[in-house]
VMD Tcl script that draws the C-alpha trace (Angstrom):
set ca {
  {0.00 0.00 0.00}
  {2.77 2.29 1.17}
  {4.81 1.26 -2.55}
  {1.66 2.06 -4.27}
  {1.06 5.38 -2.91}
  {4.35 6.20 -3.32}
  {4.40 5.61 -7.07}
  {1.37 7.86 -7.06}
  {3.15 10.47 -5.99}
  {5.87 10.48 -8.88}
  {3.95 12.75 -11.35}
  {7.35 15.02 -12.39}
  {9.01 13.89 -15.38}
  {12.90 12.65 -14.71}
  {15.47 14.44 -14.86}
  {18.45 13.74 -17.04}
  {20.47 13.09 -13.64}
  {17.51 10.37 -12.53}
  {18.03 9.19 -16.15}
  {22.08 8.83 -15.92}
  {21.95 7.33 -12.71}
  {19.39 4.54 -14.02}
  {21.98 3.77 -16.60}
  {24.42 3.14 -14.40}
  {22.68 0.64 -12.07}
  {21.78 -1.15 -15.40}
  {17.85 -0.18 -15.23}
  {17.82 -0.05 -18.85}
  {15.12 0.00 -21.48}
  {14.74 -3.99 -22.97}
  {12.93 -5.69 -24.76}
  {12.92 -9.38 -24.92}
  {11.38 -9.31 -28.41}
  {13.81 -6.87 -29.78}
  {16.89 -9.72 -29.12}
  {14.33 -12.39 -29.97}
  {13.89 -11.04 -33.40}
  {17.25 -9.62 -34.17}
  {18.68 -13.31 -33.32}
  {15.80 -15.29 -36.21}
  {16.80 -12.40 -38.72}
  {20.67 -13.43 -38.55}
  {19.44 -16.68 -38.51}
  {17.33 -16.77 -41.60}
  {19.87 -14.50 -43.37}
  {22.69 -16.98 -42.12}
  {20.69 -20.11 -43.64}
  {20.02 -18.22 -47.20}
  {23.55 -17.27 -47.38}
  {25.97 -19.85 -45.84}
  {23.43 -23.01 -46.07}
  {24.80 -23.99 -49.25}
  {28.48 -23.38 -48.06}
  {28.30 -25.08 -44.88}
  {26.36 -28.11 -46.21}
  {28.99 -28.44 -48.85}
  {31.76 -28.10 -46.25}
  {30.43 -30.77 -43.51}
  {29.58 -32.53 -46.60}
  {33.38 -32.66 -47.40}
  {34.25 -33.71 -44.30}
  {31.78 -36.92 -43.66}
  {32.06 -37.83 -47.28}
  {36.60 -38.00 -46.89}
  {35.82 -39.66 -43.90}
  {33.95 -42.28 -45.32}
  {36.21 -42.91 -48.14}
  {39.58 -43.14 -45.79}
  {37.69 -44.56 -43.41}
  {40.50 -48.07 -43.59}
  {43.57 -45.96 -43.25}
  {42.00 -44.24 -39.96}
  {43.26 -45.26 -36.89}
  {41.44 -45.19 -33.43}
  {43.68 -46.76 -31.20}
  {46.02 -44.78 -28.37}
  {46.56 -41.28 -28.97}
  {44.67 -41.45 -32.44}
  {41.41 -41.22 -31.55}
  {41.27 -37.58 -29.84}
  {43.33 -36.81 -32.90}
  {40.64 -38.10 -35.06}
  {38.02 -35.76 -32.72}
  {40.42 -32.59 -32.77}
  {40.78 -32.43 -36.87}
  {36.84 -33.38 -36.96}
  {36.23 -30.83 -35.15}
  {38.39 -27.84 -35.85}
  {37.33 -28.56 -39.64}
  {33.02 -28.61 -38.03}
  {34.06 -25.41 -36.45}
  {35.98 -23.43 -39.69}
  {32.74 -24.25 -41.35}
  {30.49 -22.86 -39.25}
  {32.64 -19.78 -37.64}
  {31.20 -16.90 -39.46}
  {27.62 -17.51 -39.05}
  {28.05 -17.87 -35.15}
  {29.68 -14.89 -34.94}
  {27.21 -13.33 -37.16}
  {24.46 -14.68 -34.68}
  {26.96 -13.22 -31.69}
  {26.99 -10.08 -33.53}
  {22.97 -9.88 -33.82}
  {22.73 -10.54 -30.31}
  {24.79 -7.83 -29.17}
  {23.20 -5.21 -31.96}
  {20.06 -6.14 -30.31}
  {21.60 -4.89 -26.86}
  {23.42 -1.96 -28.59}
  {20.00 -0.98 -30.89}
  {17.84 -0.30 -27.36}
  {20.34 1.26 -25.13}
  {24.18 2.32 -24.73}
  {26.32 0.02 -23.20}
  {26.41 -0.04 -19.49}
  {28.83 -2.27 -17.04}
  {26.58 -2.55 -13.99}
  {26.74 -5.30 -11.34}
  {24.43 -4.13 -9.00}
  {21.37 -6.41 -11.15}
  {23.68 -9.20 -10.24}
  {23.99 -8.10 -6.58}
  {21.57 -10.68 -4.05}
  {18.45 -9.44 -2.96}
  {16.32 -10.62 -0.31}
  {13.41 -9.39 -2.51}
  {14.11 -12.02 -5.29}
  {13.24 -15.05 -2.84}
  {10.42 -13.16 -0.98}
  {7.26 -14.76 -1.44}
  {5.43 -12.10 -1.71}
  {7.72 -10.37 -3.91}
  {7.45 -13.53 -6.16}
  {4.10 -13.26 -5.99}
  {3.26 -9.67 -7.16}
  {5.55 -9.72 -9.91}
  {3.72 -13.28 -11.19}
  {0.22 -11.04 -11.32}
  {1.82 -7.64 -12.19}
  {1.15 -6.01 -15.56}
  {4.27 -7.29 -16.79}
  {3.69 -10.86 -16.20}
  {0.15 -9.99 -17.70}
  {1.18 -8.48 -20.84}
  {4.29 -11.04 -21.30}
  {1.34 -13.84 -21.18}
  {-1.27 -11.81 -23.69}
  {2.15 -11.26 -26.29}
  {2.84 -15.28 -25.91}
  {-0.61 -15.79 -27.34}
  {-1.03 -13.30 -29.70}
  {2.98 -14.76 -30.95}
  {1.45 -18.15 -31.15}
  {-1.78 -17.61 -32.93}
  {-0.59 -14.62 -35.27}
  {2.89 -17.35 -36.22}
  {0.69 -20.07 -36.60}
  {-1.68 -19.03 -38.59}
  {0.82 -17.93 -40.88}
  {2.46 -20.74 -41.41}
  {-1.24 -23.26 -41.51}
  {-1.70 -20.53 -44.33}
  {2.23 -21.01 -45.68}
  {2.19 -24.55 -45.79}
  {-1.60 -25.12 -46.39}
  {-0.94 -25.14 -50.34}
  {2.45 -27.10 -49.86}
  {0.81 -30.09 -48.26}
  {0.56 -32.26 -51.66}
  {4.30 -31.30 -52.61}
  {4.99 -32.26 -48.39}
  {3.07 -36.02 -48.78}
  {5.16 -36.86 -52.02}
  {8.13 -36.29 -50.47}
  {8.03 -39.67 -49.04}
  {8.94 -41.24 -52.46}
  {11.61 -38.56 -53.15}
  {14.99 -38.99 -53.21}
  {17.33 -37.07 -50.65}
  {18.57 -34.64 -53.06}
  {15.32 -33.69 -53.81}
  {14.16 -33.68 -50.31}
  {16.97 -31.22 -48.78}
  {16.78 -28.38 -51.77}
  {12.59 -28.15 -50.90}
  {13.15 -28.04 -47.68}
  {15.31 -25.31 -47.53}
  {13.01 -23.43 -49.72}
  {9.82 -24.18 -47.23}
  {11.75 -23.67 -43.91}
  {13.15 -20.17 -45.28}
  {9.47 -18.77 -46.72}
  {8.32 -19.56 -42.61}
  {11.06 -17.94 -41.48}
  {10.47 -14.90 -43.27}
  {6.95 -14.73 -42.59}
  {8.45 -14.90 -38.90}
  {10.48 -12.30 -38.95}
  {8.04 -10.27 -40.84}
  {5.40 -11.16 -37.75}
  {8.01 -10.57 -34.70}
  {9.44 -7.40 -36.91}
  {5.28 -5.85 -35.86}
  {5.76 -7.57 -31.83}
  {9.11 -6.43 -31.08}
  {7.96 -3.09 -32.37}
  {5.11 -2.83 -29.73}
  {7.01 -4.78 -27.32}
  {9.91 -1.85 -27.03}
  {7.67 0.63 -27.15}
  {5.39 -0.84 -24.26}
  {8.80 -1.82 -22.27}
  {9.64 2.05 -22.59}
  {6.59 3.11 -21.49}
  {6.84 0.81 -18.38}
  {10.44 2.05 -17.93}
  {10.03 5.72 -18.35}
  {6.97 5.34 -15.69}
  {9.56 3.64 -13.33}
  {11.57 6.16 -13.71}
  {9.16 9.27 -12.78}
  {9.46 11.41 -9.74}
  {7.97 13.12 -6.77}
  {8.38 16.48 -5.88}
  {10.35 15.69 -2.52}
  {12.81 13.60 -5.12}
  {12.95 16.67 -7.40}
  {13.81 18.67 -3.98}
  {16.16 16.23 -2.81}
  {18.24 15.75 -5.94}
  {18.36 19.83 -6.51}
  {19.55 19.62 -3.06}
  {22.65 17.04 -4.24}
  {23.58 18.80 -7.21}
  {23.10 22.42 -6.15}
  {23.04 22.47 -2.55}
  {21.14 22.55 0.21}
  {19.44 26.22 -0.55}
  {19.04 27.26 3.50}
  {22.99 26.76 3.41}
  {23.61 28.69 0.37}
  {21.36 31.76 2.37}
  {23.52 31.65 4.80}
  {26.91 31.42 3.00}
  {25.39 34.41 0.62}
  {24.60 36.69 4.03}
  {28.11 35.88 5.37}
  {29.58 36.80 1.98}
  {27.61 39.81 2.20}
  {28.49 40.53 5.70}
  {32.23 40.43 4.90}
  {32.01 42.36 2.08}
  {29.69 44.88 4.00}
  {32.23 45.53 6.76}
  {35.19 45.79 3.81}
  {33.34 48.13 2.23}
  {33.02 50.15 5.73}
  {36.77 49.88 6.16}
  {36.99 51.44 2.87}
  {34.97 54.90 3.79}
  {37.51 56.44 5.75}
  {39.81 56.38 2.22}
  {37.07 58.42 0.17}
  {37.71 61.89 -0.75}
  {34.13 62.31 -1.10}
  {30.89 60.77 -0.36}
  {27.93 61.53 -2.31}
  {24.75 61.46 -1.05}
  {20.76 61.68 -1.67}
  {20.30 63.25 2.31}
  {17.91 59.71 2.93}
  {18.03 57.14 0.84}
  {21.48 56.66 -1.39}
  {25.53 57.39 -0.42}
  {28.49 56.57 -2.84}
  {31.62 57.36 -1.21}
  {34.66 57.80 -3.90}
  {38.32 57.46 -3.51}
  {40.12 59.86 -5.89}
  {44.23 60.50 -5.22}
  {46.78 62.14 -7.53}
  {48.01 60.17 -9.95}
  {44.71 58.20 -10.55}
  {42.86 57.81 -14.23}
  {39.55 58.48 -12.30}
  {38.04 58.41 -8.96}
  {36.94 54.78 -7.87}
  {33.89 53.34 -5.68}
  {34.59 52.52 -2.11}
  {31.57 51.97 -1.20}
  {27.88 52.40 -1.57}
  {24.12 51.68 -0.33}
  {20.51 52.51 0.25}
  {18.97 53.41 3.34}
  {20.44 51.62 6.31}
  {23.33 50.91 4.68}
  {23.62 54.99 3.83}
  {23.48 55.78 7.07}
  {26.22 54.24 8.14}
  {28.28 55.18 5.18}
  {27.76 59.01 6.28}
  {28.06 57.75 9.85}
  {31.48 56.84 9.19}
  {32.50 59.79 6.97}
  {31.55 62.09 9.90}
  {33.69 60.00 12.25}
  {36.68 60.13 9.87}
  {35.71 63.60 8.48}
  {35.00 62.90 5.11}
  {32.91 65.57 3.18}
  {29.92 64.55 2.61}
  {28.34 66.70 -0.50}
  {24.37 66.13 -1.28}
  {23.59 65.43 -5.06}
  {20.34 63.55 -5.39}
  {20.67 63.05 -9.15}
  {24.60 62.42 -9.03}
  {24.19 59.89 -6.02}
  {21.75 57.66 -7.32}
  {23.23 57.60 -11.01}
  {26.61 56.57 -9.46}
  {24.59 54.01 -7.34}
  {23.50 52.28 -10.41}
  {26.14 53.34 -12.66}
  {29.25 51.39 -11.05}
  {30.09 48.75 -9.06}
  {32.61 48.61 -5.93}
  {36.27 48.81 -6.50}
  {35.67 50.47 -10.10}
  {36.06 53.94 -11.67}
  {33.55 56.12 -12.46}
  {32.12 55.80 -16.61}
  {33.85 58.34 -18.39}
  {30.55 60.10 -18.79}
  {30.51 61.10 -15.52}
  {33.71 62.65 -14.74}
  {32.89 66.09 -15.40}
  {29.96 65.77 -12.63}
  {32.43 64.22 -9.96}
  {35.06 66.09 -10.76}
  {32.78 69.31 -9.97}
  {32.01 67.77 -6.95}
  {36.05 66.86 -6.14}
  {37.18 70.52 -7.47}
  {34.48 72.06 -4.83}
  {35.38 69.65 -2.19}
  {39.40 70.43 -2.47}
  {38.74 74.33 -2.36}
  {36.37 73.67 0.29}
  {39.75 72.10 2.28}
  {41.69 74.86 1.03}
  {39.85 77.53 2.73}
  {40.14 75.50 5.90}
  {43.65 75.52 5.82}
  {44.10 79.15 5.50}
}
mol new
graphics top color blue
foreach p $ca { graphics top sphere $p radius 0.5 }
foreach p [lrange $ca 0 end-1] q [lrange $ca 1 end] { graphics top cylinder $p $q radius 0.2 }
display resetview
């Protein structure tokens, strides 16, 4: 009950991490069908193309056999000898078309998913002898749909071939008084026209079959929100400790910035709400941001230019076009240096008439 409602709560769509991370514990997309058909394909294309060649070959073999068969000797060490060469020439002659059965075996793989090394499918689980486990996958909708394709494969492929062989039945009963050579040519013929109708009939199965064992995949694969959460957590990090690292960040460069104030030349304010302070020195290209803020963080900034005596000169416009204008520890945009420099010209005759 608990599994169940949990599944119901997987409505998100999975992410390509959830996807990756499937791979990688082998929870693949496969279909049965798919390596079912590509494996009759290479074999009816095997038996078109190499029938003839391989028949010839083992023919070879039997028929030099027979005719030495007085010179061969069994006795001793001979006999595995005999085996050995029997057998090395069985296997030359039938080589390539097991390897081209090998080959459709693993295209079949290859064709429905990349390749993946995984042993944790191999990896005892409690769950695989459970009774209960045993028992829910024997009535699940796989085990339902795996029996509903067995009948549908055994009625659709024999059918066919009643209809396939139907007409053949006369040329099938006279067999009986036909020679051998006559026998194995016709029955090549017969067994490849059923195979192809096969293949044709699986071709339409394994079709459905991959698409349904996708469907069933993709579904396992779904997740909830608290998953979507948790994984965002993982990759990201946890967001509560990425506030806090942000305010400390922010702290640190608050009270930098602070430091800073005592250095300005000027600081620039709108009397309530915005304060730039500005460090300008001989020798500089143009005068540079200290610091700046809003509100509280204005305050302080002309709290601190009082303590250190700073001038503070009020420029409403000036202040908050700075404010958005440039960032801390840069100059001023060239298209505001003749308005600062006003401001730094008035301030510096301002300390001149102090002196005197």
């Amino acid at each position: 009950m608990a599994e169940e409602q949990d599944q119901n709560e997987k409505t998100e769509d999975p992410t390509q991490k959830r996807l990756d991370d499937a791979l990688k514990r082998g929870d693949v997309v496969k279909s049965q069908e798919v390596n079912t058909w590509f494996v009759i394909a290479a074999g009816t294309l095997v038996m078109a193309t190499f029938s003839g060649g391989m028949g010839a070959g083992v023919t070879a073999t039997l028929r030099g056999l027979i005719a030495n068969s007085y010179q061969i000797r069994v006795d001793g060490p001979a006999l595995p000898q005999l085996f050995k060469m029997i057998g090395g020439e069985l296997l030359a002659t039938v080589a390539v078309p097991f390897l081209l059965l090998m080959l459709a075996a693993l295209t079949a793989n290859i064709v429905q998913h990349r390749m993946v090394w995984s042993f944790e499918t191999m990896t005892p689980k409690l769950s695989k002898i459970s009774l209960m486990s045993g028992l829910k996958r024997l009535f699940s909708k796989q085990a339902v749909v795996n029996f509903a394709k067995g009948m549908v494969k055994l009625l659709l492929v024999g059918a066919v071939l009643i209809a396939l062989m139907w007409p053949e039945r006369h040329r099938l009963v006279a067999l009986v008084h036909t020679d051998l050579e006559g026998v194995l040519p016709l029955a090549l013929s017969l067994a490849l026209k059923q195979l192809g109708a096969v293949v044709a009939i699986l071709a339409v199965v394994a079709a459905a079959d991959y698409l349904f064992q996708y469907r069933l995949w993709y579904e396992r694969q779904k997740m909830s929100l608290r998953d979507l959460k948790d994984e965002f957590k993982q990759s990201e990090g946890d967001p509560t400790i990425k506030g806090k690292m942000r305010q400390v960040r922010q702290t640190r460069m608050r009270r930098r910035m602070m430091a800073n104030v005592p250095k300005a030349a000027v600081v620039i304010t709108n009397p309530t709400h915005y304060a730039v302070a500005l460090q300008y020195e001989r020798g500089m290209d143009a005068p540079v941001c200290v610091a700046k803020g809003v509100d509280l963080v204005a305050l302080k900034i002309r709290e601190i230019a009082d303590e250190h005596a700073v001038p503070i000169v009020e420029n409403p416009p000036l202040a908050r076009t700075l404010h958005a204008a440039v960032e801390l520890d840069q100059a001023i945009p060239p298209e505001h240096y003749k308005a600062v420099a006003e401001v730094i010209g008035y301030v510096m005759k301002l300390r001149r008439a102090v002196r005197r």
